[in-house]
N, CA, C and O atoms as a GROMACS GRO file, in nm:
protein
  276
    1UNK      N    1  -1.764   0.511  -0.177
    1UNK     CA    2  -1.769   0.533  -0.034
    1UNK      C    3  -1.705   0.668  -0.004
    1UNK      O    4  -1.637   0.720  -0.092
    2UNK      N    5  -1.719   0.722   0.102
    2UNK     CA    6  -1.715   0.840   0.156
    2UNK      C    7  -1.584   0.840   0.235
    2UNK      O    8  -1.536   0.734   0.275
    3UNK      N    9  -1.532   0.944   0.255
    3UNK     CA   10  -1.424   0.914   0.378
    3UNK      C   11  -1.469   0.911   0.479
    3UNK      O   12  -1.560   0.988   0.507
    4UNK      N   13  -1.417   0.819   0.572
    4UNK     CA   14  -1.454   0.838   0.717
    4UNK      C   15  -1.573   0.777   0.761
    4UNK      O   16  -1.625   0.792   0.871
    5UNK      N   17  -1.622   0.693   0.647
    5UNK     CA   18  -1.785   0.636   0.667
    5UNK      C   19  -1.707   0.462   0.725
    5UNK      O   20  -1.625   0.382   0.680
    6UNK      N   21  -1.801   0.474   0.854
    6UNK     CA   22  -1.728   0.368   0.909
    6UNK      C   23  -1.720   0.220   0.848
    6UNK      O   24  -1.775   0.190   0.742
    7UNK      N   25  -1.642   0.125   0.930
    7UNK     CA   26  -1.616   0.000   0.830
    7UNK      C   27  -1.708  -0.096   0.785
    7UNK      O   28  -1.710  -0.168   0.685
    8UNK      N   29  -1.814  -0.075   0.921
    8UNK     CA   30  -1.944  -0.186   0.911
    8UNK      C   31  -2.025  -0.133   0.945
    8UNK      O   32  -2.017  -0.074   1.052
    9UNK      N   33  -2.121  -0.130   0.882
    9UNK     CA   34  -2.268  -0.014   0.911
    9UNK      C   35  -2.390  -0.143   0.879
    9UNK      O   36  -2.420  -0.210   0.780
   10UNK      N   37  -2.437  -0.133   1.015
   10UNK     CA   38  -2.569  -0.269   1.037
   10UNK      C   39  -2.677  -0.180   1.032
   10UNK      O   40  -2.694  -0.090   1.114
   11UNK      N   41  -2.777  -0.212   0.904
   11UNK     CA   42  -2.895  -0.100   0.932
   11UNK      C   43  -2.991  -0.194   0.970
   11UNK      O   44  -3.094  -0.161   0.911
   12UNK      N   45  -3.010  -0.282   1.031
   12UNK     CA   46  -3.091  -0.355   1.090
   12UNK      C   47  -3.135  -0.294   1.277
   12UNK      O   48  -3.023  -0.309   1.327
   13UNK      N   49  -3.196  -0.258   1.355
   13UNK     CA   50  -3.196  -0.175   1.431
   13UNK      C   51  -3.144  -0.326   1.538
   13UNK      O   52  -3.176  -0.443   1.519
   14UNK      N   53  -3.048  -0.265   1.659
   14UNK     CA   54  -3.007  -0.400   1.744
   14UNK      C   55  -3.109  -0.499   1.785
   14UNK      O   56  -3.219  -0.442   1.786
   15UNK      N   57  -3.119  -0.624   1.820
   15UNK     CA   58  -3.234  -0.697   1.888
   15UNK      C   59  -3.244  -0.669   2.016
   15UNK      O   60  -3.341  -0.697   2.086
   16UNK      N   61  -3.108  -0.594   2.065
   16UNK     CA   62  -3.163  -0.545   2.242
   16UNK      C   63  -3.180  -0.442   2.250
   16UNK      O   64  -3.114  -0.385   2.338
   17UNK      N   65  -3.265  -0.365   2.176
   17UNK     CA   66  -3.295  -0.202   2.147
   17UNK      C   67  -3.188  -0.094   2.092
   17UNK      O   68  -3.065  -0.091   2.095
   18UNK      N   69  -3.269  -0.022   2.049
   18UNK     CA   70  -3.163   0.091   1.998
   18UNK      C   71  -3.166   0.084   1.823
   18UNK      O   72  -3.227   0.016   1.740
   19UNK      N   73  -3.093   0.164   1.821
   19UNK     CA   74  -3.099   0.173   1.691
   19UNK      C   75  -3.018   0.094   1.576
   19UNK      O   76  -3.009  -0.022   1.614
   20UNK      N   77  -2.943   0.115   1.427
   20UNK     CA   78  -2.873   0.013   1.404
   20UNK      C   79  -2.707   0.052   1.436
   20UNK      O   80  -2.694   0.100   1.549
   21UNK      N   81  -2.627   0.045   1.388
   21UNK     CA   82  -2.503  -0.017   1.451
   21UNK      C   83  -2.381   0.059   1.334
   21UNK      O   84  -2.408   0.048   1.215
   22UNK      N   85  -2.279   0.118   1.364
   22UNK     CA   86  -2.166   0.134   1.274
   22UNK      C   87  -2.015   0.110   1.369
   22UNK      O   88  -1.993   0.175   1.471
   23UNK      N   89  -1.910  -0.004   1.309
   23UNK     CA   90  -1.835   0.000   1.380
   23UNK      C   91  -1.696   0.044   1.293
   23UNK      O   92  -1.651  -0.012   1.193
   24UNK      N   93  -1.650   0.149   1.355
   24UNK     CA   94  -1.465   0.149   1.294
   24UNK      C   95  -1.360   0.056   1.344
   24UNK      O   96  -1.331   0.030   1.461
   25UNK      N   97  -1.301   0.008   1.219
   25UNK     CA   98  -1.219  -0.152   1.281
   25UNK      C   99  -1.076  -0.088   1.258
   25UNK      O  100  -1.014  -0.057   1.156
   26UNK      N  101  -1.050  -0.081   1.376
   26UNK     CA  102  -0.879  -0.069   1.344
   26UNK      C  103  -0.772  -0.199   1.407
   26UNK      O  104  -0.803  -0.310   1.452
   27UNK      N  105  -0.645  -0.138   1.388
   27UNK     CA  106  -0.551  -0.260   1.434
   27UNK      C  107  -0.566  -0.260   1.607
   27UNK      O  108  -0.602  -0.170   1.683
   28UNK      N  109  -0.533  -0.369   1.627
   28UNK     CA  110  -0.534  -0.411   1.763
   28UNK      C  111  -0.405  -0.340   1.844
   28UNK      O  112  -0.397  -0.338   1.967
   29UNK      N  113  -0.336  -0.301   1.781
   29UNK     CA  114  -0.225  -0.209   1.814
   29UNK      C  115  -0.203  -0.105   1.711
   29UNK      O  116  -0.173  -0.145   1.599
   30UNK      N  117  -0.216   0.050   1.736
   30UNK     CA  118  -0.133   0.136   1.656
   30UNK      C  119  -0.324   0.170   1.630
   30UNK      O  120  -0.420   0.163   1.706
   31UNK      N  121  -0.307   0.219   1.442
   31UNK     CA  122  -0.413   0.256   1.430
   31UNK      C  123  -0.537   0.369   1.510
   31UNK      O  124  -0.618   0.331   1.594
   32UNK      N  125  -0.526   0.478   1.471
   32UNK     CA  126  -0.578   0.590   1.456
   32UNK      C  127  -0.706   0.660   1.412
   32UNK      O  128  -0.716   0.684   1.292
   33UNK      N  129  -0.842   0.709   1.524
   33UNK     CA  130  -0.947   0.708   1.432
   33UNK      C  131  -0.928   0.847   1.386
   33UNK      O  132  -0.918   0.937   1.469
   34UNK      N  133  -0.919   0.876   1.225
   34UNK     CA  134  -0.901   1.038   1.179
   34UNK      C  135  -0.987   1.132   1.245
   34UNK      O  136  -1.044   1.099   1.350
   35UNK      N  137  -1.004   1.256   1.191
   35UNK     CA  138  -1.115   1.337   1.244
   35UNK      C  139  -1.223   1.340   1.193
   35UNK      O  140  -1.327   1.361   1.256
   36UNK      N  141  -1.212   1.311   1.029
   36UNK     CA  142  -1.334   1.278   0.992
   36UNK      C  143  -1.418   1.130   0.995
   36UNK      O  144  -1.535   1.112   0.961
   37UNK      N  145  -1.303   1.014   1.055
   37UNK     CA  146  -1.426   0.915   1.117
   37UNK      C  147  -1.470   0.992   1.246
   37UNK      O  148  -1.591   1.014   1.246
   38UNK      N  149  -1.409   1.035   1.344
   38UNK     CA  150  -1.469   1.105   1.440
   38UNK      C  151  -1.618   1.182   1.402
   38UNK      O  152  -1.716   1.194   1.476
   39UNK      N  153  -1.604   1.224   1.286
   39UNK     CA  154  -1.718   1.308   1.277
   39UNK      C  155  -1.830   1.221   1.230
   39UNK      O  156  -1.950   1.246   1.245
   40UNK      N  157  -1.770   1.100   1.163
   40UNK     CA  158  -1.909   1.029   1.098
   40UNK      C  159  -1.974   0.940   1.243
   40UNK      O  160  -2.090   0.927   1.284
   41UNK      N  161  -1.869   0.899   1.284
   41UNK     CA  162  -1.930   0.856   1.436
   41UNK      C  163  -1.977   0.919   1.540
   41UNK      O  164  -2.044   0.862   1.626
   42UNK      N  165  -1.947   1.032   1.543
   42UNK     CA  166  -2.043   1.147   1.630
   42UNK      C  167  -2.202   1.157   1.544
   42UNK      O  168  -2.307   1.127   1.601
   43UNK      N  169  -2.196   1.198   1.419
   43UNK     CA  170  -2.337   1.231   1.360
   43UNK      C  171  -2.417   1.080   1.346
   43UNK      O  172  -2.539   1.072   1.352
   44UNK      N  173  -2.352   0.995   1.333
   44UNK     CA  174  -2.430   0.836   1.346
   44UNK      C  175  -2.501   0.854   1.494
   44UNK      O  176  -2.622   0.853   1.518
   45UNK      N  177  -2.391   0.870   1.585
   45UNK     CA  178  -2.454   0.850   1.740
   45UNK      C  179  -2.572   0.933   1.762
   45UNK      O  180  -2.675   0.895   1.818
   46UNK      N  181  -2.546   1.070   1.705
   46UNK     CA  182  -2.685   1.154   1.727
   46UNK      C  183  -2.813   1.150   1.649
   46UNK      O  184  -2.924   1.203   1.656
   47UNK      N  185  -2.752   1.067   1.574
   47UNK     CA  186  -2.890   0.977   1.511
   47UNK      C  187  -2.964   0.833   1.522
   47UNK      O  188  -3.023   0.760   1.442
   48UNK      N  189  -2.930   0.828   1.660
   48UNK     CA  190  -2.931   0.677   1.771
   48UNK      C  191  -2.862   0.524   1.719
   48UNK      O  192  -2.888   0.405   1.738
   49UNK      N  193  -2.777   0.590   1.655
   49UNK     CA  194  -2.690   0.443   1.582
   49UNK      C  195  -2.636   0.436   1.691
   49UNK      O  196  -2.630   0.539   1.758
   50UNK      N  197  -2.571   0.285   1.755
   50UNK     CA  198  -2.480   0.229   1.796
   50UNK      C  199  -2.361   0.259   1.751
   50UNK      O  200  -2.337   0.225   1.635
   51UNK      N  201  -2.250   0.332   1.834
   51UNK     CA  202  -2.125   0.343   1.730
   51UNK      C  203  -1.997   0.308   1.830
   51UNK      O  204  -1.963   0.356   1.938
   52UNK      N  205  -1.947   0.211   1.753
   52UNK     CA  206  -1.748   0.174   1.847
   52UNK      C  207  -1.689   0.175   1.757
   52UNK      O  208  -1.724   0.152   1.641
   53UNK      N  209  -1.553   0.212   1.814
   53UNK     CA  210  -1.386   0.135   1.713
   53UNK      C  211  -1.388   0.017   1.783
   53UNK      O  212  -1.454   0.003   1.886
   54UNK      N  213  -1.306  -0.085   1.723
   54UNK     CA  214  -1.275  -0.236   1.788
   54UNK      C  215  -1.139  -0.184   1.719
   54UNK      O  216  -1.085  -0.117   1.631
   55UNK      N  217  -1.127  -0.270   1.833
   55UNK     CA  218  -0.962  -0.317   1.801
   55UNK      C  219  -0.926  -0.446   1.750
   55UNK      O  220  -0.909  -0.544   1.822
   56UNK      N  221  -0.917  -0.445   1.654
   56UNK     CA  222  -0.923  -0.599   1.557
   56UNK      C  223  -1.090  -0.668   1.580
   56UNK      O  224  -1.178  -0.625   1.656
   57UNK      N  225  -1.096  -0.786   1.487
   57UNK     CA  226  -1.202  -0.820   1.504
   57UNK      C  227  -1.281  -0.911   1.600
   57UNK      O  228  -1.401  -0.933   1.611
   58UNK      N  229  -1.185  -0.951   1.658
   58UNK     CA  230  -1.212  -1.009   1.786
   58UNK      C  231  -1.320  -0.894   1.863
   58UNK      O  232  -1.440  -0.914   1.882
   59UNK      N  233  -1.261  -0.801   1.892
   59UNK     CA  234  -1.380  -0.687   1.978
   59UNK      C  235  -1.467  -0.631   1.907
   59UNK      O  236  -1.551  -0.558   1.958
   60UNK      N  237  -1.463  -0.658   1.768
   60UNK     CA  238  -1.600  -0.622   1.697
   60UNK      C  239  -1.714  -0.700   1.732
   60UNK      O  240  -1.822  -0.656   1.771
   61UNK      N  241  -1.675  -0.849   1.711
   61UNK     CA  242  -1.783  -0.955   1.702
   61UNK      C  243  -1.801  -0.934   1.831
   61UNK      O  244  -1.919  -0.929   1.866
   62UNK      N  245  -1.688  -0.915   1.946
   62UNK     CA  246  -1.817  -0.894   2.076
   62UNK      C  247  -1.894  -0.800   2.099
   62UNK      O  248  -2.005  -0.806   2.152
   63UNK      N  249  -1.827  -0.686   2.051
   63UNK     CA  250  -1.950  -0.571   2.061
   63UNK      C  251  -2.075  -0.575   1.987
   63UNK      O  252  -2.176  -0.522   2.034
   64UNK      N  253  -2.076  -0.637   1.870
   64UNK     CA  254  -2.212  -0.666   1.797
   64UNK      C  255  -2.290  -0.793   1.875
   64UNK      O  256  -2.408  -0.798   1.840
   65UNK      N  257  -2.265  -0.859   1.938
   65UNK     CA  258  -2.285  -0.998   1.992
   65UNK      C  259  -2.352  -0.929   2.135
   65UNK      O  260  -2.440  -0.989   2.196
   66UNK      N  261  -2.305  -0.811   2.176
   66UNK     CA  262  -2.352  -0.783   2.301
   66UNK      C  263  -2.496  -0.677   2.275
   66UNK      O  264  -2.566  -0.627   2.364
   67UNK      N  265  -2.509  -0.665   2.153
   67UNK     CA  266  -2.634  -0.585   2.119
   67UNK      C  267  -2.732  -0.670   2.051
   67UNK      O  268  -2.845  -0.634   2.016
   68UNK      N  269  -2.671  -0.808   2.032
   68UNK     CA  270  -2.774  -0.902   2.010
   68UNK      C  271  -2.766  -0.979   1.890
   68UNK      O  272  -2.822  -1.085   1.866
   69UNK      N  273  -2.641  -0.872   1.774
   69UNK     CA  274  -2.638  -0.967   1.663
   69UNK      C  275  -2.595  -1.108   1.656
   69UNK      O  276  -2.602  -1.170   1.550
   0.00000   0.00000   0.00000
């Protein structure tokens, strides 16, 4: 793996449109996205991926849940 390549990368494209999905999971407190996840999540987005940090996994599963997974 790469640095900065985010934690969960869905290449399935969402079921409520769009493209597929990469999320960076950090702590629910504290936790820091570097500059080079910044950069992998900027070039994902401009390549119509879905891209968030969650804050623990609680806000992952809703953000994937709200795009249909």
């Amino acid at each position: 793996m790469k640095s900065g390549v985010p934690d969960v990368l869905v290449f399935t494209p969402a079921p409520r449109g769009g493209g597929p999905c990469a999320v960076e999971l950090k702590r629910t407190r504290g936790g820091q996205v570097s500059a080079t996840q910044h950069a992998w999540l900027d070039a994902l987005a401009k390549c119509g991926w879905h891209v968030y940090v969650a804050r623990g996994a609680d806000e992952a599963i809703k953000q994937l849940q709200a795009l249909g997974y």
